[in-house]
C-alpha positions as CSV (number, residue, x, y, z in Angstrom):
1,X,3.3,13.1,17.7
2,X,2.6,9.4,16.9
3,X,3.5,7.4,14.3
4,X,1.1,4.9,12.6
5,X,1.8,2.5,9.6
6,X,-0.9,2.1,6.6
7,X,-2.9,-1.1,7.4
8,X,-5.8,-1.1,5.4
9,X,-7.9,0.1,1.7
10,X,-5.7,-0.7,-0.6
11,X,-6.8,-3.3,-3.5
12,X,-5.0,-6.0,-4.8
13,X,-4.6,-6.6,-8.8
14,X,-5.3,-10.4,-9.3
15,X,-2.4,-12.3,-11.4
16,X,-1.9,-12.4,-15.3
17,X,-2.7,-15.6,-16.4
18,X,-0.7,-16.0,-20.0
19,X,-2.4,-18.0,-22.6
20,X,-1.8,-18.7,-26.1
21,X,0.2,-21.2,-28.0
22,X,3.4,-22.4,-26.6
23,X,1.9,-21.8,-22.8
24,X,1.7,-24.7,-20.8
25,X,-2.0,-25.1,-19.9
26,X,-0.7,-25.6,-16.0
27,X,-0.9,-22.1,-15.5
28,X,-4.4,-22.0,-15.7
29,X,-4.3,-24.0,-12.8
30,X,-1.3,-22.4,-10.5
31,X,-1.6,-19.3,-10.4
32,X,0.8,-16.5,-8.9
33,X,-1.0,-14.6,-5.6
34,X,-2.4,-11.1,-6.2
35,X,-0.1,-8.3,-5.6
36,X,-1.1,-5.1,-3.7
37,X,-1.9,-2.2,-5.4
38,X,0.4,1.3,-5.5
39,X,-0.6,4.6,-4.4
40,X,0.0,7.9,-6.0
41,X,-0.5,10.6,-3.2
42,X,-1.2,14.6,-4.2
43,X,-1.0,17.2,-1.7
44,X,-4.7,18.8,-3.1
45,X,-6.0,15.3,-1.4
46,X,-6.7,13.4,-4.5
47,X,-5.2,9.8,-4.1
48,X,-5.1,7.3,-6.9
49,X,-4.6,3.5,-6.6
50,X,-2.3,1.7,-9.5
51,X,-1.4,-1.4,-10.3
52,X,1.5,-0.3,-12.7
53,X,2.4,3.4,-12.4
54,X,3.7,5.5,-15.1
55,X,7.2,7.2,-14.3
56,X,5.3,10.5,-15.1
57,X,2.8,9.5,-12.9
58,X,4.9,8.9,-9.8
59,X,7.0,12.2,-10.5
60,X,4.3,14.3,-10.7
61,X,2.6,13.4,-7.5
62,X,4.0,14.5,-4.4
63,X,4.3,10.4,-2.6
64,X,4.6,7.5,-4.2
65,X,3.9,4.4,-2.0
66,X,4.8,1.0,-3.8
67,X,2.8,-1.1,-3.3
68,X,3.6,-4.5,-0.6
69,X,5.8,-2.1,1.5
70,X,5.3,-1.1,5.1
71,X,4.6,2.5,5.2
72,X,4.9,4.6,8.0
73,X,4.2,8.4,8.7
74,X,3.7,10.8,11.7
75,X,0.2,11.7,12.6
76,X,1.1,15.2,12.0
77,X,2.9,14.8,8.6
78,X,0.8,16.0,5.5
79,X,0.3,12.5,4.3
80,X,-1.7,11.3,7.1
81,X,-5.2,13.4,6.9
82,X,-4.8,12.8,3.2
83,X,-4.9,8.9,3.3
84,X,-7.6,9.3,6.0
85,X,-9.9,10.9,4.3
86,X,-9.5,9.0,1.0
87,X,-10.6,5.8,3.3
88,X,-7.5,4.3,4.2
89,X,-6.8,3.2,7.7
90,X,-3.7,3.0,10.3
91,X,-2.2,1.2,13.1
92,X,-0.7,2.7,15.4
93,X,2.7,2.0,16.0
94,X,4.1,1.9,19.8
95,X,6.8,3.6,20.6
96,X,9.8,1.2,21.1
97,X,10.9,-0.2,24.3
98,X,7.4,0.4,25.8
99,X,4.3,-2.4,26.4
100,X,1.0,-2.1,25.3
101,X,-2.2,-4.1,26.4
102,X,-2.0,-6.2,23.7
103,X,0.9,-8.3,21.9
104,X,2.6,-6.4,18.7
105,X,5.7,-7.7,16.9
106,X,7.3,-4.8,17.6
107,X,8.9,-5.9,20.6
């Protein structure tokens, strides 16, 4: 049993960018970074990528991951052949105290 931490597939939703009277016109020029998107996880396999989840949404599916968090699972935990298959890759995490052949921050 390993564990391994989500590194890769998910999108980003790009910033809202108000306009309208009363807005300063400088937001059209700074604008905020994109944010990374959520994913609602099902135990049939089916994986769905949101920017803004409904609350009905994340209760009826069986993981929610917010999106911008670190998540981590086990390589034996449902989760994991799920998120593989859907595309989504992993890192693997080392297990603590120990060295691997290249640098991690998890030292």
């Amino acid at each position: 049993m390993s564990t391994v931490q989500l590194c890769g597939g998910r999108g980003t939703y790009g910033p809202l960018v108000p306009d309208g009277p009363g807005v300063s016109p400088l937001w059209l020029f700074m604008r905020m970074p994109p944010a990374q998107n959520s994913l609602l996880v099902y135990r049939d396999g089916d994986v769905v990528e949101t920017s803004h989840p409904l609350d009905s949404d994340v209760r009826d599916s069986d993981l929610f991951i917010l999106g911008g968090t670190d998540f981590r699972c086990d390589t034996e935990d449902w989760e994991y052949p799920v998120l593989l298959a859907a595309g989504y890759t992993f890192c693997p995490i080392p297990e603590r105290d120990s060295y691997t052949e290249s640098y991690s921050e998890v030292y």
